[in-house]
N, C-alpha and C positions, 0 to 999 in steps of 0.2 A: 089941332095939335097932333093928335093920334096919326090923321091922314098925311099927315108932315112928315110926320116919323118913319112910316110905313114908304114911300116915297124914298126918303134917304136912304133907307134897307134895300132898298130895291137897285137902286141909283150903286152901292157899293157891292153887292153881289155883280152885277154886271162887270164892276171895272176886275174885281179879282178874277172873275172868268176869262174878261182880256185879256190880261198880264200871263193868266197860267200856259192860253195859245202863242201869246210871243213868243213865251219861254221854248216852250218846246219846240217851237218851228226854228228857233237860234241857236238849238242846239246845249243851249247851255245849264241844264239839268244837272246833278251830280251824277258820275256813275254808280253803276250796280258793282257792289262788293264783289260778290261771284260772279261775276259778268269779269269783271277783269283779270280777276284767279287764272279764267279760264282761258283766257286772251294769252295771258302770257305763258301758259302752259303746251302751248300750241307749237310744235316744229317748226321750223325755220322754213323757208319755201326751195324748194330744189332748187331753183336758178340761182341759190348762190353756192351749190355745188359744184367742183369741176368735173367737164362733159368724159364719160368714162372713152378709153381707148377703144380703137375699132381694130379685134380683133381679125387675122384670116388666119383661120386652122386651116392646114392641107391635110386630106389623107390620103396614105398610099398603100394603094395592094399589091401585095408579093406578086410576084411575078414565077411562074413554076419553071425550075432550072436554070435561072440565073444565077449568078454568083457574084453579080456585087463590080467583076471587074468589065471599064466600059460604061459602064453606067454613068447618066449624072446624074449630078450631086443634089440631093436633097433638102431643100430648105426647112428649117425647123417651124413651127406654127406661128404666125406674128412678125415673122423676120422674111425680110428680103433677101438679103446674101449670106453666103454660107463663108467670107472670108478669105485670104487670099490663097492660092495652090501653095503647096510647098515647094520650095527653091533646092532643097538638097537633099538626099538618098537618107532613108530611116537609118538611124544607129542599129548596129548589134548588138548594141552590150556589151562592146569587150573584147579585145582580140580573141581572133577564131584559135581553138584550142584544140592539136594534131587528137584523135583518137587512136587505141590502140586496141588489138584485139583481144579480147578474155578468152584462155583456156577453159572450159568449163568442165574438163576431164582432168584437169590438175588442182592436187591439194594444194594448200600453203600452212606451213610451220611458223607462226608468229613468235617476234620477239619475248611476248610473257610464256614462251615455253610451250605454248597449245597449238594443236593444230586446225587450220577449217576445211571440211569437204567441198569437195567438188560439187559443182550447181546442178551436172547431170551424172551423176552415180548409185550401184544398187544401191539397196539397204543393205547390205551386208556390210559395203565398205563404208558406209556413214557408220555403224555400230561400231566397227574396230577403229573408227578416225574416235567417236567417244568415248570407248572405253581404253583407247592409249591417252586421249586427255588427262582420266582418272586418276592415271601413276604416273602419268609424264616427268613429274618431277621429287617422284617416289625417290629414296634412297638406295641403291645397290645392297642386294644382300646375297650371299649364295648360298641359293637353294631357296633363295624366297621365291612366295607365289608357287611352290610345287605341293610344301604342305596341306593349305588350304588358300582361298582364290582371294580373301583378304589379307592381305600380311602386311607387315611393316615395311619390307621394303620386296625389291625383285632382283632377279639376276636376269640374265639375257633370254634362257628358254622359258622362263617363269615369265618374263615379260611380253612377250610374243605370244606363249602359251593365253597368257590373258585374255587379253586381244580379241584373238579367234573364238575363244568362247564364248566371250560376250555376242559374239554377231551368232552364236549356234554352229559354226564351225568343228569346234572341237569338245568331247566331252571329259578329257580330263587335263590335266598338264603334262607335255613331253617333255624332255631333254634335248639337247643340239643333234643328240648322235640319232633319234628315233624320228627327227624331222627332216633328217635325211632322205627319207624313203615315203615320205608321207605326203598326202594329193597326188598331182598328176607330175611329172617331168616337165623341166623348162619355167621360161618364166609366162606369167598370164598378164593378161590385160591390166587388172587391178592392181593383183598383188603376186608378189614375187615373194618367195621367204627363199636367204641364204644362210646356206647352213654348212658347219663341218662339224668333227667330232668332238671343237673345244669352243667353239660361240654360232652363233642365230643372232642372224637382223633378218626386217622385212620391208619392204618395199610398197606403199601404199599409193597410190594414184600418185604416185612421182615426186612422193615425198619417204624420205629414210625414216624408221623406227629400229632407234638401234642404243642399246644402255653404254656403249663406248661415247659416244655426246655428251653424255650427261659432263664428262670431265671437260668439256669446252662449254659449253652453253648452260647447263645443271637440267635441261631435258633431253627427254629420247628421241624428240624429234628433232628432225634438220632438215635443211634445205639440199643441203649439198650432199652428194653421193662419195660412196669410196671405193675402191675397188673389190673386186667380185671375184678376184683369182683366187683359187684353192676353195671355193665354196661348189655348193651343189645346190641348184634355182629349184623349185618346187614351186605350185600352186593352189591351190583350192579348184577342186571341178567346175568351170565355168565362169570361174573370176581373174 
């Protein structure tokens, strides 16, 4: 009975040992938990990527004292043609516009009353073109600006008188009749002062400073000239 027994045990050890090699050689095991975690955690395969472009970069070295014209054309890196030539002449931008030429030795008296210097003039005459700014449209007074150099308003030698001070011309104020005789004779390049014994204007890079304006425009300066007859031209040494 024993030897029976012992037999059977035997007999069924055997067959589970069979059954466990079919198994595995079939494939048919369950899988490994992490085994599969890992499977599917895995990248895709590159071949189902699409195959990247096939670049041609060109390079090009300058060339010493060319200029571009003549030359061909260039192709950018990756690209075969540069596109079609062009068929018709570059724009300007804009009808061509006549130039004209700038005085650069002549002021101008603008509309708000002030006047701008010249682009190439001393310093003396930029100072009397700013300090006839200052009064330009100062009020008429007579015998203003002879008292002292700020006043309320100017009269004609007070206003001229100004002027010149401020550029270091003059160190006090004169009257029309004392401007008569004062600098050199004639008129200068710059500046002209005309004078008689009852008014003074002056003449600055070919613009008028003269307080008779003020009644047409409300300043001293002007564009436009007047006549010189009965006056006496004076100038500053060198201007």
């Amino acid at each position: 009975m024993r030897r029976a027994l012992v037999i059977a045990l035997g007999v069924l050890v055997a067959a589970l040992a069979t059954g466990a090699v079919a198994l595995s050689a079939s494939g048919g095991s369950e899988p490994d938990t992490a085994t599969a975690a890992a499977a599917a955690e895995r990248p895709a395969p590159e071949s189902t990527l699409p195959p990247l472009p096939k670049m041609r970069p060109k390079v090009v070295e300058p060339v010493a004292g060319s200029t571009g014209a003549g030359d061909e054309p260039v192709t950018d890196p990756g690209l075969d043609e540069v596109g079609p030539k062009p068929t018709q002449p570059v724009s300007r931008g804009g009808r061509e516009r006549a130039t004209t030429r700038t005085d650069i030795t002549q002021a101008t008296a603008l509309s708000n009353g002030v006047a701008l210097p010249p682009l190439e003039a001393p310093e003396e005459v930029k100072q009397i073109i700013e300090a006839g700014n200052v009064i330009a449209r100062s009020p008429y007074k007579w015998g203003g600006g002879h008292g002292e150099w700020l006043d309320q308003g100017y009269d004609c030698s007070g206003s001229v008188s100004f002027a010149l001070a401020a550029a270091g011309l003059l160190n006090g104020p004169l009257a029309s009749g004392p401007l008569m005789s004062w600098g050199e004779p004639g008129k200068g390049k710059w500046i002209t002062i005309y004078s008689n014994p009852g008014h003074v204007f002056m003449v600055v890079a070919g613009i008028r400073f003269d307080t008779s304006g003020r009644q047409i425009t409300g300043s001293r300066w002007q564009n436009a000239m007047r006549s010189t007859s009965g006056f006496v031209a004076r100038h500053p040494a060198g201007l």
